[in-house]
VEXRO-454189 format. One line per field, with one value per residue (C-alpha): x, y, z; residue number from 1. Coordinates in nm, 4 decimals. Each point is the difference from the previous one (the first is absolute). Example, Ala and Ser with C-alpha at 12.3 -4.5 7.8 and 13.67 -1.06 7.14 Angstrom:
// VEXRO-454189
u = (1.2300 / 0.1370)
v = (-0.4500 / 0.3440)
w = (0.7800 / -0.0660)
pos = (1 / 2)
// end
This chain:
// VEXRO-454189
u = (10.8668 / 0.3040 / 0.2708 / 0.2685 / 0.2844 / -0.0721 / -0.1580 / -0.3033 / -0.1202 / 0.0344 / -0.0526 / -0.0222 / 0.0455 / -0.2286 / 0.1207 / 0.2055 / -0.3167 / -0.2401 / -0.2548 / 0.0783 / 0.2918 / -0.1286 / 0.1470 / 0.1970 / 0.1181 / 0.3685 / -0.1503 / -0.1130 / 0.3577 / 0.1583 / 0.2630 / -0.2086 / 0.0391 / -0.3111 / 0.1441 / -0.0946 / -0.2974 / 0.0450 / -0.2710 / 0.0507 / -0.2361 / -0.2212 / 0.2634 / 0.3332 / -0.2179 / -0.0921 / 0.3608 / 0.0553 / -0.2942 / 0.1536 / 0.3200 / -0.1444 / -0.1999 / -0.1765 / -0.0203 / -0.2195 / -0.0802 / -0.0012 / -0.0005 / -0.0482 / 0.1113 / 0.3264 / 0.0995 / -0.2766 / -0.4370 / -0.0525 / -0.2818 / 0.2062 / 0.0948 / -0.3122 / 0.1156 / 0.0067 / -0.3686 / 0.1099 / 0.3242 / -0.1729 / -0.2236 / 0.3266 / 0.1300 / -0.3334 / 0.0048 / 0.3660 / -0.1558 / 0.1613 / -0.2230 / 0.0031 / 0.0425 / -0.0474 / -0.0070 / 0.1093 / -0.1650 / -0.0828 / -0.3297 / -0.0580 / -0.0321 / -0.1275 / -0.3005 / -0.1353 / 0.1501 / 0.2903 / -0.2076 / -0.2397 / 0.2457 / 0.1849 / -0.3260 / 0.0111 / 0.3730 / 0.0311 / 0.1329 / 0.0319 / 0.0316 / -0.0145 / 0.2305 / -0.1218 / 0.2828 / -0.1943 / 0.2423 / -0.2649 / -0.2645 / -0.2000 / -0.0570 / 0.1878 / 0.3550 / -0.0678 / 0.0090 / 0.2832 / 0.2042 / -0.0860 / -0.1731 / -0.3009 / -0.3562 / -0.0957 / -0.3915 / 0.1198 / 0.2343 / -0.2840 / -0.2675 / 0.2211 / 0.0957 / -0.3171 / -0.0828 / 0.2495 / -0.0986 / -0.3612 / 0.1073 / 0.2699 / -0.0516 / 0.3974 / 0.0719 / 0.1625 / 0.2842 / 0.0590 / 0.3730 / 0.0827 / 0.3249 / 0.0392 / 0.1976 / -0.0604 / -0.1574 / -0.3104 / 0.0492 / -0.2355 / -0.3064 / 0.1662 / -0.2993 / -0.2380 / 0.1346 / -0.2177 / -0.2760 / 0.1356 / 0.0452 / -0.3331 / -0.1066 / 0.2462 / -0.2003 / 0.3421 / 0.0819 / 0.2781 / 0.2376 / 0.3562 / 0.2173 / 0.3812 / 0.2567 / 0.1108 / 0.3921 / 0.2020 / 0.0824 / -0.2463 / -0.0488 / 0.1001 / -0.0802 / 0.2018 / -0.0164 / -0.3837 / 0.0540 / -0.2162 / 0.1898 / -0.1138 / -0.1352 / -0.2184 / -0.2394 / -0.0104 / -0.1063 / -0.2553 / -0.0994 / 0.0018 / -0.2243 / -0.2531 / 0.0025 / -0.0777 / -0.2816 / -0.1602 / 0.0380 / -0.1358 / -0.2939 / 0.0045 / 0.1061 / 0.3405 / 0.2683 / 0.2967 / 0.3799 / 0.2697 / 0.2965 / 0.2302 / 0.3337 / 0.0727 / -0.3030 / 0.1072 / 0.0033 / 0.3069 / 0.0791 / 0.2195 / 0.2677 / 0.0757 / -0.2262 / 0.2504 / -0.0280 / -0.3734 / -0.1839 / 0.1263 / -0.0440 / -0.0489 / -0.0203 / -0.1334 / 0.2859 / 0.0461 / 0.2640 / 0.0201 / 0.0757 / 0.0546 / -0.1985 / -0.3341 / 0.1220 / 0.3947 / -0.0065 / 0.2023 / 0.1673 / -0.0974 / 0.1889 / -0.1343 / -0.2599 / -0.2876 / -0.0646 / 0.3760 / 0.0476 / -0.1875 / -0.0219 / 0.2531 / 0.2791 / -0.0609 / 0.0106 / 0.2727 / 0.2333 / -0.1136 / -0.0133 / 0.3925 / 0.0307 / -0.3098 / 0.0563 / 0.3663 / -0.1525 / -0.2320 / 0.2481 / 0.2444 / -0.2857 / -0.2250 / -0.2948 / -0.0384 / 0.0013 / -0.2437 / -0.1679 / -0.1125 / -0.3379 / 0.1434 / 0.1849 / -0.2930 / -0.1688 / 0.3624 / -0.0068 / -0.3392 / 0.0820 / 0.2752 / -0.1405 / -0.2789 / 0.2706 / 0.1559 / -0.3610 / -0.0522 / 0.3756)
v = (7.8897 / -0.1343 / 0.2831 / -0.1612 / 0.2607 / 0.2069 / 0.2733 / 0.0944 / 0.3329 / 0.1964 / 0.3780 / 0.0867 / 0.3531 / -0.0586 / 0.4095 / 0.2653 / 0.2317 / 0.1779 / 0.2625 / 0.1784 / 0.2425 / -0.0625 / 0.2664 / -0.2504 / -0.2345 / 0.0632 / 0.0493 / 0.3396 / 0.0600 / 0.3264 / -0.2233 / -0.3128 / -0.1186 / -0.1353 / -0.3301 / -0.1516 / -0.1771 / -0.4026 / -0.2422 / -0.3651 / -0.2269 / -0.2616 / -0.2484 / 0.1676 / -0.0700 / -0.3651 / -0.0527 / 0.1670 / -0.1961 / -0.3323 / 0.0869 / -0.0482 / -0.3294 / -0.0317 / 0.3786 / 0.0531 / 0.4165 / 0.2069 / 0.4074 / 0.1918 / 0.3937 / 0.1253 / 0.3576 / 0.0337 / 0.0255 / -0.4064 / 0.1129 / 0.2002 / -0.3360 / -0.1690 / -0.3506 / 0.0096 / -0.2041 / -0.2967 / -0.0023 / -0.0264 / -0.2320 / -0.2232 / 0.0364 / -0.1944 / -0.2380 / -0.0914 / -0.0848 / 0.2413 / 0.1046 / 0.3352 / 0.2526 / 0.4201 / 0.3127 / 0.3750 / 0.2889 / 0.3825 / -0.1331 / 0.3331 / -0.1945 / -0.2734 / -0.0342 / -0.0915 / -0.2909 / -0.0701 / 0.0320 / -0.2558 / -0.2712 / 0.0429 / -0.0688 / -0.3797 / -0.0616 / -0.2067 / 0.2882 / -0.0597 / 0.3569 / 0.3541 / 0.2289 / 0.3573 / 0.2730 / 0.3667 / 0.2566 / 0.2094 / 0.0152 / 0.2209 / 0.1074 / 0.2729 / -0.1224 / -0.2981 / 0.2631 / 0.2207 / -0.3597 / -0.1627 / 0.2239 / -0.2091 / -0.0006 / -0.2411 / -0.0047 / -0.1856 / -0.2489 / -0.0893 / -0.0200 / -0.2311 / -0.2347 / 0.0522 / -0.1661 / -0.2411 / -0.1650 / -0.0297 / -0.1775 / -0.2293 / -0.0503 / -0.0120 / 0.1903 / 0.3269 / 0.1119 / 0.3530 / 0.0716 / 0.4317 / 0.1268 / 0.2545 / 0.2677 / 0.3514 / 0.0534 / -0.2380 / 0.0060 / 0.2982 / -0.2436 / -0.3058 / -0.0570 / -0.0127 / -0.3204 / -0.2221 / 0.2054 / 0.0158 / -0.4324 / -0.0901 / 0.2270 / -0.2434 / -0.2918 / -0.0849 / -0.2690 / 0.0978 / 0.3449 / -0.0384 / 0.3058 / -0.0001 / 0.3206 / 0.1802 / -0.1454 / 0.2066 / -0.3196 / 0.1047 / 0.3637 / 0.3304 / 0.1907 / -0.1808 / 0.2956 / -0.0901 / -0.2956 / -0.0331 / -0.1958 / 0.1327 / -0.3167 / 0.1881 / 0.1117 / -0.2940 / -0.2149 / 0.1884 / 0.0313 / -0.3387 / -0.0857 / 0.2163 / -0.0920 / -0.3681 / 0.1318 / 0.1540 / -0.3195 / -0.2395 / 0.2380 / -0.0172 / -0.3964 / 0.0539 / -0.1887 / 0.2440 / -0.0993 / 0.2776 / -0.1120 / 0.2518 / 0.0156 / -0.2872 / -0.1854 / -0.1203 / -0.3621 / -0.0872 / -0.3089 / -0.1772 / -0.1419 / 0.2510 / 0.0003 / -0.0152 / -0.2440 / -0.1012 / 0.3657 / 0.1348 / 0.2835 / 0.0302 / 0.3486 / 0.0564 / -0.1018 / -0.3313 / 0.0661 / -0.1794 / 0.1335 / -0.3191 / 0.2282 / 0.1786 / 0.2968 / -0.0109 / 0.3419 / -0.0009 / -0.3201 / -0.1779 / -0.3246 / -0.1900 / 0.0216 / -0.2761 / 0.0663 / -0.1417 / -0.2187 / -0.2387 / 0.0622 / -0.2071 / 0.0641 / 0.3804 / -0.1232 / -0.2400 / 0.2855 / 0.2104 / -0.1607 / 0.0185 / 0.3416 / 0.1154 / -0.2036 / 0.0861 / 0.3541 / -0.0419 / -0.1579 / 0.3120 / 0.2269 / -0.1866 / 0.0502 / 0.2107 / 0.3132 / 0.2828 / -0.1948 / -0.3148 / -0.0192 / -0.2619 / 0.3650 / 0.2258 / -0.0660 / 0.0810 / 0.3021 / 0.1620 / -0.1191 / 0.2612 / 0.2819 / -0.0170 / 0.0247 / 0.2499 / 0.1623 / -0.0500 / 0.1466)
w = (10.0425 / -0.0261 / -0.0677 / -0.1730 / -0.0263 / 0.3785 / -0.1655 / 0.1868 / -0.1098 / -0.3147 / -0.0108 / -0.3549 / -0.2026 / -0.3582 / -0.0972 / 0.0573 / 0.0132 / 0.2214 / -0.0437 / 0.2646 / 0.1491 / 0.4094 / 0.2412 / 0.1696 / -0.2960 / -0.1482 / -0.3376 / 0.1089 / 0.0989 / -0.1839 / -0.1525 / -0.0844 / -0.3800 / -0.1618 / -0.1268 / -0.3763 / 0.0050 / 0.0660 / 0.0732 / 0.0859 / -0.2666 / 0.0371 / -0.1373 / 0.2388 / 0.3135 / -0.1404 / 0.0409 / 0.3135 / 0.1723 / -0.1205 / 0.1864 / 0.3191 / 0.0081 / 0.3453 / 0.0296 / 0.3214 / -0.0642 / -0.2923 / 0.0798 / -0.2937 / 0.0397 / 0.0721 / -0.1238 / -0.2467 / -0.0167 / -0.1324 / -0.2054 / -0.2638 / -0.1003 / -0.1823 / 0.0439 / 0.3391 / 0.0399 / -0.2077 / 0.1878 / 0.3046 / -0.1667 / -0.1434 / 0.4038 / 0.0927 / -0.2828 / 0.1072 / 0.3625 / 0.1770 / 0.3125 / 0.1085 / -0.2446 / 0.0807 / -0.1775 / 0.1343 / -0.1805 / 0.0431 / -0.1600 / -0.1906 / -0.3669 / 0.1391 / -0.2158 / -0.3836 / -0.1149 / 0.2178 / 0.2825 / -0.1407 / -0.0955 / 0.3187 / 0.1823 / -0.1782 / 0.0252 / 0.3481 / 0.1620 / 0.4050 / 0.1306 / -0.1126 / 0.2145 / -0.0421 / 0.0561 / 0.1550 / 0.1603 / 0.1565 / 0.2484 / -0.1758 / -0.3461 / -0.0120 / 0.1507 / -0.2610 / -0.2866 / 0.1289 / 0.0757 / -0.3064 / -0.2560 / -0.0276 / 0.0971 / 0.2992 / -0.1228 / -0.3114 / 0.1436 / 0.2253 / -0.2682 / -0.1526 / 0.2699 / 0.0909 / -0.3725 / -0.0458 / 0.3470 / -0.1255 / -0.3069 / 0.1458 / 0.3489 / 0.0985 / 0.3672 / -0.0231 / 0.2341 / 0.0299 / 0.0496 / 0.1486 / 0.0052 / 0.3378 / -0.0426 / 0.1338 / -0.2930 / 0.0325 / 0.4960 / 0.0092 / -0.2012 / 0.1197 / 0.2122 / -0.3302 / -0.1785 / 0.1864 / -0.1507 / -0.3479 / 0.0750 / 0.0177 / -0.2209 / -0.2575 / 0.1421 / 0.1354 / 0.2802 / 0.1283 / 0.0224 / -0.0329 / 0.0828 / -0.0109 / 0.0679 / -0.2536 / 0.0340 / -0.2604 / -0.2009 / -0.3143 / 0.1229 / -0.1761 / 0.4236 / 0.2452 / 0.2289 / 0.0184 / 0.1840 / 0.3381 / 0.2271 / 0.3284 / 0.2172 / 0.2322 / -0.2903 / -0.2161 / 0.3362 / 0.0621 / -0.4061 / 0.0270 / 0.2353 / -0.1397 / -0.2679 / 0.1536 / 0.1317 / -0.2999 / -0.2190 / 0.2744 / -0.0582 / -0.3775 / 0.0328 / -0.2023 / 0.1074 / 0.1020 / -0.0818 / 0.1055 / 0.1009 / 0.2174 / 0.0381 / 0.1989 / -0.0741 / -0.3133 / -0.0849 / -0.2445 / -0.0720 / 0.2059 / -0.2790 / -0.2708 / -0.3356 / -0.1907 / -0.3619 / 0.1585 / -0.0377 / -0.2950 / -0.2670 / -0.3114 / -0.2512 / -0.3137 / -0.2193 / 0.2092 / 0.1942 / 0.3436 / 0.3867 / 0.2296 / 0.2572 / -0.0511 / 0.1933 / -0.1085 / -0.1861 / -0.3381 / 0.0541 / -0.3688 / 0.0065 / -0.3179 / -0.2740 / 0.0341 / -0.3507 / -0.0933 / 0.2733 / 0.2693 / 0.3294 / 0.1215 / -0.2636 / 0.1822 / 0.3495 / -0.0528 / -0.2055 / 0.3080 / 0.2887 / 0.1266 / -0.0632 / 0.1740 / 0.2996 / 0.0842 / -0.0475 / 0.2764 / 0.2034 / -0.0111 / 0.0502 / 0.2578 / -0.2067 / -0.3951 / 0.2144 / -0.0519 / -0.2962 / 0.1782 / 0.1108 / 0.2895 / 0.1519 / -0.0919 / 0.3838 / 0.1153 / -0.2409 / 0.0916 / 0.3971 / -0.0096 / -0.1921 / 0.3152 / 0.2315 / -0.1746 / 0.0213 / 0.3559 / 0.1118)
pos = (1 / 2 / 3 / 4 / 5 / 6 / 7 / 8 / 9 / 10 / 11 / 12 / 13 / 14 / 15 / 16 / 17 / 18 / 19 / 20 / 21 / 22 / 23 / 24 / 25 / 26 / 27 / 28 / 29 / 30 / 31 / 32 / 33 / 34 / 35 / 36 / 37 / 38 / 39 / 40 / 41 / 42 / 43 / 44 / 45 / 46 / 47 / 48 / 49 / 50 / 51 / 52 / 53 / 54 / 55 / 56 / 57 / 58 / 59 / 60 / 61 / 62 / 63 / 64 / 65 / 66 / 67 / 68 / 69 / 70 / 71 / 72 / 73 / 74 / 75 / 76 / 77 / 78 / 79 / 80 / 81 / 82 / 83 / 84 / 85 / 86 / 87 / 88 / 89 / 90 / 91 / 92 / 93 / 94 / 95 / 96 / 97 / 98 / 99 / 100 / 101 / 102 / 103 / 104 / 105 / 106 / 107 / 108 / 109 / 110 / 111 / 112 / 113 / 114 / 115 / 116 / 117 / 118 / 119 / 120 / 121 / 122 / 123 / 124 / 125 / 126 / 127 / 128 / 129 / 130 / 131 / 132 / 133 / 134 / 135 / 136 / 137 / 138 / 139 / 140 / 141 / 142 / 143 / 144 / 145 / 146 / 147 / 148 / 149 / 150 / 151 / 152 / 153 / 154 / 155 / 156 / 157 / 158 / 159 / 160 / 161 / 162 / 163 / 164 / 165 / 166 / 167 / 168 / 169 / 170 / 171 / 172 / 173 / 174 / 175 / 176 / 177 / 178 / 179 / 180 / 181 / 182 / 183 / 184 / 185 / 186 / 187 / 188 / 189 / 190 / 191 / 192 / 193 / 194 / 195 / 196 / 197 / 198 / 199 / 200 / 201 / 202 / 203 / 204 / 205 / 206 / 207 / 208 / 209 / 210 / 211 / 212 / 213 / 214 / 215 / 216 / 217 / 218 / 219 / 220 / 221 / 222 / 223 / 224 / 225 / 226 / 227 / 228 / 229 / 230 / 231 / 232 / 233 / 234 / 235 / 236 / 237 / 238 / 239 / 240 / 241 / 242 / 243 / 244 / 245 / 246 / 247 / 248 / 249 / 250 / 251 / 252 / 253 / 254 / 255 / 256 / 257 / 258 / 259 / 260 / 261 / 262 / 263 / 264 / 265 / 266 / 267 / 268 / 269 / 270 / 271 / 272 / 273 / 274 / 275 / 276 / 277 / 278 / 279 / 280 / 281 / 282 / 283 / 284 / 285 / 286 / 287 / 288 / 289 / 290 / 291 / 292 / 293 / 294 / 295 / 296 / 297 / 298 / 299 / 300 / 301 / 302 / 303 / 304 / 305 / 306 / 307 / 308 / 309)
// end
């Protein structure tokens, strides 16, 4: 496709809502306000798709379960329609089912990326409150019906280390090809201090983990400190992010930087209105700091170092 503004990738909030309070999550944090309820309509992402002719990736989750919002198949179905190629879904899965999960199952989408924090069934419940036999019964389910590959995406903290060793298992069991499992960083987390940045145990996690989906033929991705492959130009204005209500962040891992509403304005009238102050920004800082996801190898590099001294 030809993108015709430099946006590549979209990652796309359809709520402000989730089902769950998860251990780790800062909605389970003490001082955490349950916002009012907003959901982005059919006809609001209409507009924000046509912003973005050429789009290459659509990536519908954010801080929210997708599925509270019922127009979430046709917009993946409109995100087809409008040619764009790959489009992907995160979800905890656990209302995955009935209707939604039926219309989903005929809306184009590419992948399904499964979010379990919990080698076994019982760290999945104290972590997220949920039951793990249900979420598998119904990705189990919705695979049947649609045929689109699952992802399963764990979050290790030292809450979920001691089972760590069990998400292959819990994988296949999700018919999934491949296991994705990232650090808990403290960017989205309400327990910082439950970081695990000690390199001598997550090598070694690693590679058994290698070992026990080669065995279960899952493909393994778990980047470590170090190992991480940002890209080499920053992201910034070409994989952007979009909330509920609209509102754009010229990066998709910029925290709170809202710089225009897509619902009010195109693309480029935000970019263009943005664009000087952003980059003399990054030239006085050498980078957006803590919040850029270009820094957050650098970031994690140190805390490992800091680990290791």
């Amino acid at each position: 496709m030809n993108v015709e503004n430099g946006v590549t990738m979209v990652e796309l909030n359809t709520s402000n809502l989730c089902n769950l309070r998860c251990l780790t999550c800062v909605r389970s944090a003490p001082e955490f306000q349950q916002p009012r309820p907003i959901r982005l309509s059919l006809a609001q992402f209409d507009v924000i798709l046509s912003r973005f002719p050429g789009l290459e990736k659509l990536q519908i989750c954010g801080f929210s379960e997708p599925t509270l919002n019922r127009d979430v198949p046709e917009m993946i179905s409109h995100a087809k329609i409008a040619g764009i190629p790959h489009v992907e879904m995160f979800t905890n899965a656990t209302i995955l089912n009935g209707d939604i999960a039926k219309r989903l199952a005929t809306s184009g989408l590419d992948l399904l990326r499964v979010s379990i924090d919990g080698g076994d069934s019982e760290t999945y419940r104290r972590v997220r409150g949920a039951n793990l036999a249900k979420v598998t019964s119904n990705i189990r389910n919705f695979t049947e019906m649609s045929g689109v590959p699952v992802q399963m995406e764990a979050v290790l903290s030292r809450y979920t280390m001691e089972s760590a060793l069990g998400f292959p298992d819990i994988a296949s069991a999700l018919g999934a090809r491949s296991l994705a499992i990232r650090l808990l960083d403290g960017q989205d987390s309400n327990l910082t201090q439950d970081l695990i940045y000690d390199p001598t145990y997550l090598k070694g996690l690693k590679q058994e983990l290698a070992i026990l989906c080669q065995k279960l033929g899952i493909e393994l991705v778990m980047p470590l400190p170090g190992e991480q492959d940002f890209p080499s130009q920053c992201t910034v204005w070409s994989e952007v992010y979009v909330n509920e209500r609209g509102e754009l962040q010229p990066c998709y891992l910029l925290k709170d930087r809202v710089v225009g509403n897509l619902l009010q304005s195109t693309f480029e009238e935000i970019r263009d209105k943005q664009q000087a102050a952003l980059l003399a920004e990054r030239e006085q800082n050498g980078g957006f700091l803590d919040e850029c996801c270009c820094n957050m190898s650098l970031l994690i590099q140190s805390k490992v170092q800091d680990f290791a001294s």
